[in-house]
DRENDO-1510 file (C-alpha; in Angstrom, 1 decimal, always signed):
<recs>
REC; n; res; u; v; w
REC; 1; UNK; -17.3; -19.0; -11.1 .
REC; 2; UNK; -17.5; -16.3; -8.9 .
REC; 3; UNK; -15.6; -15.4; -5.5 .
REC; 4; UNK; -18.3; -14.2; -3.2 .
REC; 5; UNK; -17.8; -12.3; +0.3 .
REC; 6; UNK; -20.3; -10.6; +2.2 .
REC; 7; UNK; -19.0; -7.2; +0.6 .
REC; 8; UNK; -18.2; -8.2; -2.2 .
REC; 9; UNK; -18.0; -10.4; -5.8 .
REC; 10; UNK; -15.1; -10.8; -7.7 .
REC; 11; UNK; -15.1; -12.0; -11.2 .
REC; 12; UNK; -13.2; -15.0; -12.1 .
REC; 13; UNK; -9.6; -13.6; -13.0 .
REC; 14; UNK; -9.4; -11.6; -9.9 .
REC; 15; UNK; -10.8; -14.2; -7.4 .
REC; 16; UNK; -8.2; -16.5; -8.8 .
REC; 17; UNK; -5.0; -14.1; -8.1 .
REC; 18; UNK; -6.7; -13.4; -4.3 .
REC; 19; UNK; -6.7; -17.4; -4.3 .
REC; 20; UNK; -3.1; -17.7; -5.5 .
REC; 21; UNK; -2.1; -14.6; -3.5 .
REC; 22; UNK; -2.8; -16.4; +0.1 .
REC; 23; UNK; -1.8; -19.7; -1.1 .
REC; 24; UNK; +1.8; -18.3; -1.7 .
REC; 25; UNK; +1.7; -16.1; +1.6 .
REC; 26; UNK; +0.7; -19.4; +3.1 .
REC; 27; UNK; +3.8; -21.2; +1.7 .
REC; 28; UNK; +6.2; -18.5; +1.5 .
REC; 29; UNK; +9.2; -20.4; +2.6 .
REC; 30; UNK; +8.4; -23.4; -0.1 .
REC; 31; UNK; +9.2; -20.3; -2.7 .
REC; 32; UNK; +11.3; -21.3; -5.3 .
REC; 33; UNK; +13.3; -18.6; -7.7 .
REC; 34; UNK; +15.2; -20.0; -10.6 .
REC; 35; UNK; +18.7; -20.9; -11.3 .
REC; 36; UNK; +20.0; -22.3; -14.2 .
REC; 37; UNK; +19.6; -25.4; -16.3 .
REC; 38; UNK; +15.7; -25.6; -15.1 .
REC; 39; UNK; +17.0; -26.1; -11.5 .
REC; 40; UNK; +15.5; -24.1; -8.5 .
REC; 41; UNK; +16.4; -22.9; -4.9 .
REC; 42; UNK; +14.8; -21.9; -2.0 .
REC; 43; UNK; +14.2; -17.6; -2.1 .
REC; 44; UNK; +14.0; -18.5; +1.8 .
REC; 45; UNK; +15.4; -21.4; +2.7 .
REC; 46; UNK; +18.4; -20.9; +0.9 .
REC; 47; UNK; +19.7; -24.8; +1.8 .
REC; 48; UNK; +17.5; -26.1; -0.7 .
REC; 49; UNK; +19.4; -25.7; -4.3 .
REC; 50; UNK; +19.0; -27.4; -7.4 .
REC; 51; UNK; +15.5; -28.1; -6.7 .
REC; 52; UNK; +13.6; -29.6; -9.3 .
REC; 53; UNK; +10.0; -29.3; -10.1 .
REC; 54; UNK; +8.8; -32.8; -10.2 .
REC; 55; UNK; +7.5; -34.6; -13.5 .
REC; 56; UNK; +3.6; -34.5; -12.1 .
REC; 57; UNK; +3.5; -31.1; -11.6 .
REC; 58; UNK; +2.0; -29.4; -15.2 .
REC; 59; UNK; +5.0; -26.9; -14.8 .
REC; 60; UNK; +7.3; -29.7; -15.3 .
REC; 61; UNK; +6.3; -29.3; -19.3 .
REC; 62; UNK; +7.0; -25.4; -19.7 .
REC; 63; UNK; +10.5; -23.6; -20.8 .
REC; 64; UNK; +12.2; -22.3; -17.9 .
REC; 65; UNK; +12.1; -18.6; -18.8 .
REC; 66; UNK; +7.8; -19.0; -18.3 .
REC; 67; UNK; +8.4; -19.8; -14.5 .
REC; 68; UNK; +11.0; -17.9; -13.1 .
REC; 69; UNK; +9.5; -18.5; -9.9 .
REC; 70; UNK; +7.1; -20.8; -8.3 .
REC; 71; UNK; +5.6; -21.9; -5.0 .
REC; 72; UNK; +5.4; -25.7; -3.7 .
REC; 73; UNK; +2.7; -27.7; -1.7 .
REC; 74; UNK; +5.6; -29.9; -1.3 .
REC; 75; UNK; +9.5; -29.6; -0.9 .
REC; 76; UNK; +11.1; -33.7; -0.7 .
REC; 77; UNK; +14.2; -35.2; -1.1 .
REC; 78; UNK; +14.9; -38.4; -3.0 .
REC; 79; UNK; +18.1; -38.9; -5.3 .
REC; 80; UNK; +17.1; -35.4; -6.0 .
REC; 81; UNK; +15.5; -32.8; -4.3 .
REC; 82; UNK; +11.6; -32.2; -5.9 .
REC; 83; UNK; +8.9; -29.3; -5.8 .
REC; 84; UNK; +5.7; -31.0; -5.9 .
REC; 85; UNK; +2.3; -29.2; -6.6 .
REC; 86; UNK; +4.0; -26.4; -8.1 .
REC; 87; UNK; +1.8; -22.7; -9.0 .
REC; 88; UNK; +4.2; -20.3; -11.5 .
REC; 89; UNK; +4.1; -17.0; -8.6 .
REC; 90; UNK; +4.4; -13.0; -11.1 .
REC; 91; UNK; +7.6; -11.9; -10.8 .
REC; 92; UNK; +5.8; -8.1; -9.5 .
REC; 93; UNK; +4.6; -10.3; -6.2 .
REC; 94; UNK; +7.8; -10.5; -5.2 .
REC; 95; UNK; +9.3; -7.2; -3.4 .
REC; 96; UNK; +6.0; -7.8; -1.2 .
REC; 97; UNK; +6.9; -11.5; -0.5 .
REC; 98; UNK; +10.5; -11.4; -0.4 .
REC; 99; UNK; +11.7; -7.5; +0.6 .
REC; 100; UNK; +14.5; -8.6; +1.9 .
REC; 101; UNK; +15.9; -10.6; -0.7 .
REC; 102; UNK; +15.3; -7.6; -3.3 .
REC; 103; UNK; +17.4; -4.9; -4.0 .
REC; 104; UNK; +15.8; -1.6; -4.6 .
REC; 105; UNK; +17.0; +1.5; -6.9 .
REC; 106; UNK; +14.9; +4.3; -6.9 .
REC; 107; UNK; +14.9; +7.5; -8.5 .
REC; 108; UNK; +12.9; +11.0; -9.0 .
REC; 109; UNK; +10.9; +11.9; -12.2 .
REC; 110; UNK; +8.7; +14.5; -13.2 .
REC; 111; UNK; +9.6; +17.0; -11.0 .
REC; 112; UNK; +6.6; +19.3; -11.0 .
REC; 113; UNK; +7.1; +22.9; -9.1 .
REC; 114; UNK; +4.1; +24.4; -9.7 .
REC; 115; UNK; +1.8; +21.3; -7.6 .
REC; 116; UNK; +5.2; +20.6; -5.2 .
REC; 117; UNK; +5.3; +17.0; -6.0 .
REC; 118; UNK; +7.3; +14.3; -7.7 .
REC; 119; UNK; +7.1; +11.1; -9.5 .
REC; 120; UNK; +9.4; +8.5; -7.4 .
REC; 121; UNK; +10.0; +5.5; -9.5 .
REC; 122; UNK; +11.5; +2.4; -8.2 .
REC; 123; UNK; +13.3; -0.5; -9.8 .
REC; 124; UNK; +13.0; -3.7; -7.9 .
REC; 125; UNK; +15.9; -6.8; -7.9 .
REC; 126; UNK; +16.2; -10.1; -7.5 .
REC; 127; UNK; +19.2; -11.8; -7.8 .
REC; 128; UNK; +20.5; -9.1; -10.7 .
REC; 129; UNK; +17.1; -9.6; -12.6 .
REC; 130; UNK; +14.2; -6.5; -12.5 .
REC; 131; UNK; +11.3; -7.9; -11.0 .
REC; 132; UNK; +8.9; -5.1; -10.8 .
REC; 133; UNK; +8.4; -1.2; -11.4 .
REC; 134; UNK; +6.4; +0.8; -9.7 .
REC; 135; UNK; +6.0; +5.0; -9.3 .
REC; 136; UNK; +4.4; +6.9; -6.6 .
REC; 137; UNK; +3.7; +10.5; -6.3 .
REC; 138; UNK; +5.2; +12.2; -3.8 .
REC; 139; UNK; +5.2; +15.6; -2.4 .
REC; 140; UNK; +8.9; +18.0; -2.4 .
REC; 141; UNK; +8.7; +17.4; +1.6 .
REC; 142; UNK; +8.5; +13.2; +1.5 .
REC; 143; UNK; +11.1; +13.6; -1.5 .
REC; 144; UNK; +13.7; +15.6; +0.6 .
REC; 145; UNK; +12.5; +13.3; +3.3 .
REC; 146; UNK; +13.9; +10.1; +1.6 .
REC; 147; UNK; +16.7; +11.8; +0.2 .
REC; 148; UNK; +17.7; +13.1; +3.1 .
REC; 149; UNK; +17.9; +9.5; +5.0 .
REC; 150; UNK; +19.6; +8.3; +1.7 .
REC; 151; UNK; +22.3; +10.8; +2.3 .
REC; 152; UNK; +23.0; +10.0; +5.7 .
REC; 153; UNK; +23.3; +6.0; +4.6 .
REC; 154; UNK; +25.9; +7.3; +2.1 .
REC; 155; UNK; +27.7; +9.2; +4.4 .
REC; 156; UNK; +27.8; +6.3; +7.0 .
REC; 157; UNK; +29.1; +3.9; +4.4 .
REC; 158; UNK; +31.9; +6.6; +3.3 .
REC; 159; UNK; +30.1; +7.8; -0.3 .
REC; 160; UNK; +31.7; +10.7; -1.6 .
REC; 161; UNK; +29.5; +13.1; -3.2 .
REC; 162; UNK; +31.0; +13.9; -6.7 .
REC; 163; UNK; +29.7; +15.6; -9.6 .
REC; 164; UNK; +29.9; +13.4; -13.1 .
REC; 165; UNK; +30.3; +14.8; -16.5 .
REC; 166; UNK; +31.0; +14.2; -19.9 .
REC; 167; UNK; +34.4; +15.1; -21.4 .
REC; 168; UNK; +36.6; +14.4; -24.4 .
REC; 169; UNK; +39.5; +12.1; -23.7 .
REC; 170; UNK; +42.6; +13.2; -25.9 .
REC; 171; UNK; +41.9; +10.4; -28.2 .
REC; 172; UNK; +38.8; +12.4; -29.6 .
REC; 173; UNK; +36.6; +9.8; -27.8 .
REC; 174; UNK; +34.0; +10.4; -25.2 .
REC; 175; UNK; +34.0; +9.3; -21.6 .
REC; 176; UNK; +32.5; +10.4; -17.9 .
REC; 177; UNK; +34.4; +11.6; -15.3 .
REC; 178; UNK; +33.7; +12.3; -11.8 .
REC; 179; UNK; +35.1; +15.4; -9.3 .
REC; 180; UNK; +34.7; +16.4; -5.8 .
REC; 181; UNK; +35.0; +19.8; -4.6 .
REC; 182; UNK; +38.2; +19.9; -4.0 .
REC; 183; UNK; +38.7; +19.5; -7.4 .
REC; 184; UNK; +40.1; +15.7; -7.3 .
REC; 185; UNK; +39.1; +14.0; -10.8 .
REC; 186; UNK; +38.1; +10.1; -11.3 .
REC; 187; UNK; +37.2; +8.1; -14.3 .
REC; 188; UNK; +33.5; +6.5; -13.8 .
REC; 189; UNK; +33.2; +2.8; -13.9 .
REC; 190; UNK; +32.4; +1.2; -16.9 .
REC; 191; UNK; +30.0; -1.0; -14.9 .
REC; 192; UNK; +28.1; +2.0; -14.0 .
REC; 193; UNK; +26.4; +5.0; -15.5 .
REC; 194; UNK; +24.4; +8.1; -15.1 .
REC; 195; UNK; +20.9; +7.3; -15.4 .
REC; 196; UNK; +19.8; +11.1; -15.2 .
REC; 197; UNK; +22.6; +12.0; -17.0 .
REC; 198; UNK; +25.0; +14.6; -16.0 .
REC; 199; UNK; +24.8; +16.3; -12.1 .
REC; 200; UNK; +25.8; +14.9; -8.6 .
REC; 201; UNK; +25.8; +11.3; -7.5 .
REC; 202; UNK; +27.1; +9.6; -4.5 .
REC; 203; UNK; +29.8; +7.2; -5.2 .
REC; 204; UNK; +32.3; +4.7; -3.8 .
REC; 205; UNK; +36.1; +4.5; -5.3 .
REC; 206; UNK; +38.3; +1.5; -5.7 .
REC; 207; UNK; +41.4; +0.9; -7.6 .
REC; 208; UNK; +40.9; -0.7; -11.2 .
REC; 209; UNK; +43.9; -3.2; -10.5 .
REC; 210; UNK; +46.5; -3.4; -7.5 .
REC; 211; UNK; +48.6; -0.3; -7.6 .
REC; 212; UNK; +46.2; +1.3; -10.3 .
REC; 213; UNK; +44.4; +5.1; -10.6 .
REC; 214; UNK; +41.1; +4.9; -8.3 .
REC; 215; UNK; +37.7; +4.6; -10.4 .
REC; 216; UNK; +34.2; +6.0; -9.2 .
REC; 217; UNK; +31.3; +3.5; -8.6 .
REC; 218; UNK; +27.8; +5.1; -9.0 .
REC; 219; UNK; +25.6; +4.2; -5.8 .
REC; 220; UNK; +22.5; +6.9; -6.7 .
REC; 221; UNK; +21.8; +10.4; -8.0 .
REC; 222; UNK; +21.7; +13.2; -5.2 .
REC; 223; UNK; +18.8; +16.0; -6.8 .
REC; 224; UNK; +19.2; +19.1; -6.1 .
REC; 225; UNK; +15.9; +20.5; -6.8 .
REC; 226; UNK; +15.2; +19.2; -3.5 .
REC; 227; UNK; +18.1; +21.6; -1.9 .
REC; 228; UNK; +15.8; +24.5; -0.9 .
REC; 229; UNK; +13.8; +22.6; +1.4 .
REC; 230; UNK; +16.8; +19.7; +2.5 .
REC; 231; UNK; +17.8; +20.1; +5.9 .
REC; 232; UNK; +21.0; +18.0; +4.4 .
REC; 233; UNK; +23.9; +17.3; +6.7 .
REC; 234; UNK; +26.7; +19.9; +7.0 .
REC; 235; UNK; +28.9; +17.6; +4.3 .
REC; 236; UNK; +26.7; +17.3; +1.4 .
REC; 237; UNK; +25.8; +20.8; +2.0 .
REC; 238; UNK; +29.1; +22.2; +2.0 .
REC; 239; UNK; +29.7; +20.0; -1.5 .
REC; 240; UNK; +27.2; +22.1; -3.1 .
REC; 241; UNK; +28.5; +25.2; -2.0 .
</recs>
């Protein structure tokens, strides 16, 4: 079978995902995301939880961890509340159907200076679970671009910009810790860590218990190969210094 269009003939695989592609966009708010214990709720219409795929559908009969996610024909409610007609939906299609449910970390790789451009890699959530990776080339001027509007969220939300290194603790152990430039020092989270390793990062603090020493939170990386072409506000600028 073939999907034909005046411009065009798809083979089978291919017209099948355009096929499910505008069946889900069609039903978008009968999109289901799991929960636990096989149940479902509504990645829309967030009233609906514990939904459960109904007995006719040929989902019913798979492991939950094969359909994280799934689109109904039909939503009802008897004793329990049933997705009918169900299609498993790729955990990638998500960001696109969903953006506003998903949570995004990005980050630079690949910095190339020679061409001016970077590799921007981003990490897409749902509900604490990765969804999807993708990367994009970008050039030094749409990287300092995005950073640049990523420092001014931080700055908004009251991120300090601290630089994070590896020490010894007096123990002989290991363990990061993060400084401004005024030379105030905080231990890092345990909950969070730097990705790329050494170098600045803008971060939240809070105490580690009522009355306790404040602890750094990692939000994102701040990369200063982008510094000689960021028009960066007078604050992050001055923390370089």
């Amino acid at each position: 079978m073939e999907l034909t269009s005046a411009y065009a003939t798809l083979p089978i695989e291919q017209a099948n995902e355009v096929i499910l592609k505008s069946v889900v966009s069609g039903l978008v708010y009968n999109l289901l995301g799991r929960m636990h214990k096989g149940f479902y709720s509504g990645m829309l219409r967030t009233e609906w939880t514990e939904v459960c795929v109904h007995p006719s559908s040929s989902l019913y009969f798979r492991k939950p961890g094969e359909k994280p996610f799934v689109v109904a024909t039909e939503v009802f409610q008897t004793e329990k509340r049933y997705a009918r007609i169900c299609a498993n939906v790729p955990a990638k299609w998500i960001p696109d159907l969903v953006p506003q449910r998903c949570v995004i970390k990005a980050r630079f790789e690949d910095f190339n200076c020679d061409a001016r451009t970077v590799k921007l890699k981003e990490l897409f959530f749902y509900e604490g679970d990765l969804v999807d990776i993708r990367k994009r080339e970008l050039t030094f001027s749409e990287a300092a671009k995005l950073q640049s509007g990523l420092v001014a969220i931080a700055e908004n939300k009251g991120l300090l910009l601290l630089y994070v290194t590896q020490k010894r603790t007096d123990l002989g152990g290991m363990a990061w810790e993060a400084a401004s430039k005024g030379g105030e020092q905080y231990l890092l989270s345990f909950t969070t860590k730097p990705d790329n390793g050494e170098g600045y990062y803008y971060c939240s603090l809070a105490r580690n218990s009522p009355g306790g020493a404040q602890v750094a939170y990692i939000h994102f990386p701040y990369y200063t190969e982008l510094d000689e072409i960021f028009e960066h506000s007078a604050l992050a600028r001055e923390a370089l210094n």
